[in-house]
C-alpha positions as CSV (number, residue, x, y, z in Angstrom):
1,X,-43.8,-4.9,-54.5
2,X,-43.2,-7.6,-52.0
3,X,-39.4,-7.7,-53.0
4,X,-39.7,-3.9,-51.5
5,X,-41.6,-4.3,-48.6
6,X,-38.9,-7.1,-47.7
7,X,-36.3,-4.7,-48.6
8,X,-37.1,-2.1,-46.6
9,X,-37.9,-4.1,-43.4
10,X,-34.7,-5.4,-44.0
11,X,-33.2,-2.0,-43.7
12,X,-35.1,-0.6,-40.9
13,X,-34.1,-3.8,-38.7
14,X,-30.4,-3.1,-39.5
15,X,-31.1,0.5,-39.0
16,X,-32.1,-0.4,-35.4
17,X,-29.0,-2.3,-34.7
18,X,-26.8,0.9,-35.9
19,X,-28.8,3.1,-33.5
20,X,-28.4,0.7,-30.7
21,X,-32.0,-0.5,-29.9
22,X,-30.4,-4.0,-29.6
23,X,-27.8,-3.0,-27.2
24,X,-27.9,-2.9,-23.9
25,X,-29.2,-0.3,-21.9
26,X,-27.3,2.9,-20.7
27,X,-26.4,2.7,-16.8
28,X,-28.3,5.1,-14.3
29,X,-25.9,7.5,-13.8
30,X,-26.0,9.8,-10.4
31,X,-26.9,12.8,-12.1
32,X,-30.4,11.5,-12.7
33,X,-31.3,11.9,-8.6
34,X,-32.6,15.2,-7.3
35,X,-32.4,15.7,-3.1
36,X,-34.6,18.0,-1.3
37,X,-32.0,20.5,-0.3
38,X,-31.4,21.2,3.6
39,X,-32.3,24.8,3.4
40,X,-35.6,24.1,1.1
41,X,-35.5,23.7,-2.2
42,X,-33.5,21.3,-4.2
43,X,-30.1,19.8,-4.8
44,X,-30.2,18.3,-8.2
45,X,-27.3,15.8,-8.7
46,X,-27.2,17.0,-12.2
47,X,-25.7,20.2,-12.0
48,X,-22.4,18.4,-10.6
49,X,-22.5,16.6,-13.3
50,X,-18.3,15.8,-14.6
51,X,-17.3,16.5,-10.6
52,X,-16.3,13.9,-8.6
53,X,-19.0,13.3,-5.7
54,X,-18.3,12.2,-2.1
55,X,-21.7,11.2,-0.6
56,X,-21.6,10.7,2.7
57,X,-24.9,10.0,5.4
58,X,-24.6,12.1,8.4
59,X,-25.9,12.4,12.1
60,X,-25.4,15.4,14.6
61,X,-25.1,12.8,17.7
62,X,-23.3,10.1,16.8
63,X,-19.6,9.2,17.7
64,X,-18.4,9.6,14.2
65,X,-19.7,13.5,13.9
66,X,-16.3,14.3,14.1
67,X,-16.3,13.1,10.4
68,X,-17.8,16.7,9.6
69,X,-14.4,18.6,10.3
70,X,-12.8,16.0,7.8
71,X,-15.4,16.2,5.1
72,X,-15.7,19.7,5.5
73,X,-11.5,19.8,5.1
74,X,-11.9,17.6,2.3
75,X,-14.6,19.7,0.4
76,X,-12.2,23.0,1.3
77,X,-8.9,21.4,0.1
78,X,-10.6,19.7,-3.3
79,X,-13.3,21.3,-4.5
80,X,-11.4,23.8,-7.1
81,X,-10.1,20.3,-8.4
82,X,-13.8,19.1,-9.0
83,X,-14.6,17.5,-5.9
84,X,-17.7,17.9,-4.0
85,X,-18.8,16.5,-1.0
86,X,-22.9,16.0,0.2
87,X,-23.9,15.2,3.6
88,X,-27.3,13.6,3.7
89,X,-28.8,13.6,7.1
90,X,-30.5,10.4,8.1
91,X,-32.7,9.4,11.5
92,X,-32.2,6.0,10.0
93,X,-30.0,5.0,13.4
94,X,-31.4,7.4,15.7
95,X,-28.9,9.8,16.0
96,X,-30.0,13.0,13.9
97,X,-32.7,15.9,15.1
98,X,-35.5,15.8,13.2
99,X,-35.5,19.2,12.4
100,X,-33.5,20.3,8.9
101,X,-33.3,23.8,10.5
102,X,-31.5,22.7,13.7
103,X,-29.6,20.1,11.6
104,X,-28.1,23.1,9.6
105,X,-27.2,25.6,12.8
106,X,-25.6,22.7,14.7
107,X,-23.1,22.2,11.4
108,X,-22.6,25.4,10.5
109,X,-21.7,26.4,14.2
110,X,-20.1,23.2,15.4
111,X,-17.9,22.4,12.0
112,X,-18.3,25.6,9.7
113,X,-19.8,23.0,7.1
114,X,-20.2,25.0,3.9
115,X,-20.3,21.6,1.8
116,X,-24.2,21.3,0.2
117,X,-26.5,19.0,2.4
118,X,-29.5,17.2,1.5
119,X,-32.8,17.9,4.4
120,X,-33.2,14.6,6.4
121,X,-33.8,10.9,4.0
122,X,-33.8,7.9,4.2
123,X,-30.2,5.7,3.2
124,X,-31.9,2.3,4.0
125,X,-34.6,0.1,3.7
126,X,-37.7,0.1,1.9
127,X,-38.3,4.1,2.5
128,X,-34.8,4.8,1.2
129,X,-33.9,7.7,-1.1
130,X,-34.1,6.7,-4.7
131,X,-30.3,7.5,-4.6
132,X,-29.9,4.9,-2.1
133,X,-31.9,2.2,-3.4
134,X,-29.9,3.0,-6.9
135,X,-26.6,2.3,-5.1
136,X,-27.8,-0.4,-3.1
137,X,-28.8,-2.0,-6.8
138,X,-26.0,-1.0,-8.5
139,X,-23.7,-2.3,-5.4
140,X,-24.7,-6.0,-4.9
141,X,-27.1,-5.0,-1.6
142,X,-24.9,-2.2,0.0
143,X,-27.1,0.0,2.3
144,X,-25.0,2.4,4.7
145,X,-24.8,0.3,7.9
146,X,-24.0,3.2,10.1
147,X,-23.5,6.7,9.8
148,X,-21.0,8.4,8.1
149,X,-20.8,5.8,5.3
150,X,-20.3,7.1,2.0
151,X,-20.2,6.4,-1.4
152,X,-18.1,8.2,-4.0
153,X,-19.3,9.1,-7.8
154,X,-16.9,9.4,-10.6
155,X,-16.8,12.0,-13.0
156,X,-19.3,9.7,-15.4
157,X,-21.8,9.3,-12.7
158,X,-21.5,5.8,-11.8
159,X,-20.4,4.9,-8.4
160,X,-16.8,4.3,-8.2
161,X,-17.0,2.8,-4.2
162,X,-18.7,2.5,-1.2
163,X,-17.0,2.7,2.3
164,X,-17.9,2.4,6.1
165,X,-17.7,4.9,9.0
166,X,-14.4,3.9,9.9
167,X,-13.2,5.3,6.3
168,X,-12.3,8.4,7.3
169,X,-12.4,11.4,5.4
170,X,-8.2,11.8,5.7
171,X,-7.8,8.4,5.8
172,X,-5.5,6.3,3.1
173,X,-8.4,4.0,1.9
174,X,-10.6,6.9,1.2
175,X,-7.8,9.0,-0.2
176,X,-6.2,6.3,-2.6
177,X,-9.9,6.5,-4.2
178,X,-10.8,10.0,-4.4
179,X,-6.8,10.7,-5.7
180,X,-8.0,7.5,-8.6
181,X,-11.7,8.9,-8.9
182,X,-10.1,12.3,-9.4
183,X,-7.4,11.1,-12.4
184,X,-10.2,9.4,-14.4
């Protein structure tokens, strides 16, 4: 009986291994992180899942709002090829209404912004989105220092790079990775 018992722990332990308990864990992947969405409700990362996403914090006074005519180019000019772009308003550096309403009118009538948007959050510090403190995890301590920062998602979820305000939307740095992101 005891030849059994040994037997079958035996088996259940290698059984384990086979199924992966021993191996590390899967990565957080983006599609795990839900937004509130800028006209109520939600935007669940989820059901972009296989798209590439180009994440970018946003602010209606700041001297990179200009960057909404680019992202919303951008979104126009790649979304049939699986693209998407998300602005995420953020009062983070003082530069946003507080209102999601007025957040929404000023885009849509200053920019024609049709790309989804998140209602106001958070990108830094210890109130930061959970999507935020993921990247900032996931990048070695990368927090958007500005507005109009972004971070771009692969078509597996995981983040494929981050980039500062003065990445612009048609710019070669930005481009080069979305045309990479886009391949994979």
């Amino acid at each position: 009986m005891h030849n059994i018992t040994r037997r079958f722990t035996l088996a259940a332990s290698a059984g384990l291994l086979a199924t992966g308990v021993a191996r590390a864990a899967e990565p957080i992947r983006a599609w795990k992180f839900k937004f509130s969405s800028i006209e109520d409700g939600t935007l669940d990362l989820a059901d972009y899942k296989g798209k590439v996403l180009l994440v970018a914090n946003t602010a209606s006074f700041c001297g990179f709002t200009y960057q909404y005519e680019g992202l919303e180019k951008l979104h126009a000019a790649l979304k049939d090829q699986g693209v998407e772009v998300i602005g995420c308003p953020s009062q983070d550096f003082n530069q946003e209404s507080g209102k999601n309403a007025t957040i929404k009118d000023f885009c849509d009538a200053t920019f024609g912004v049709q790309f989804p948007m998140t209602g106001l959050v958070h990108v830094k510090g210890p109130d930061a989105d959970p999507f935020y403190k993921w990247v900032k995890a996931d990048q070695d301590g990368w927090e958007p220092s500005w507005n109009f920062n972004k971070v771009l998602i692969g078509r597996d979820g995981l983040i494929q790079g981050t980039f500062g305000s003065l990445d612009e939307p048609g710019g070669r740095t930005l481009t080069r990775a979305l045309d990479k992101a886009m391949r994979a």
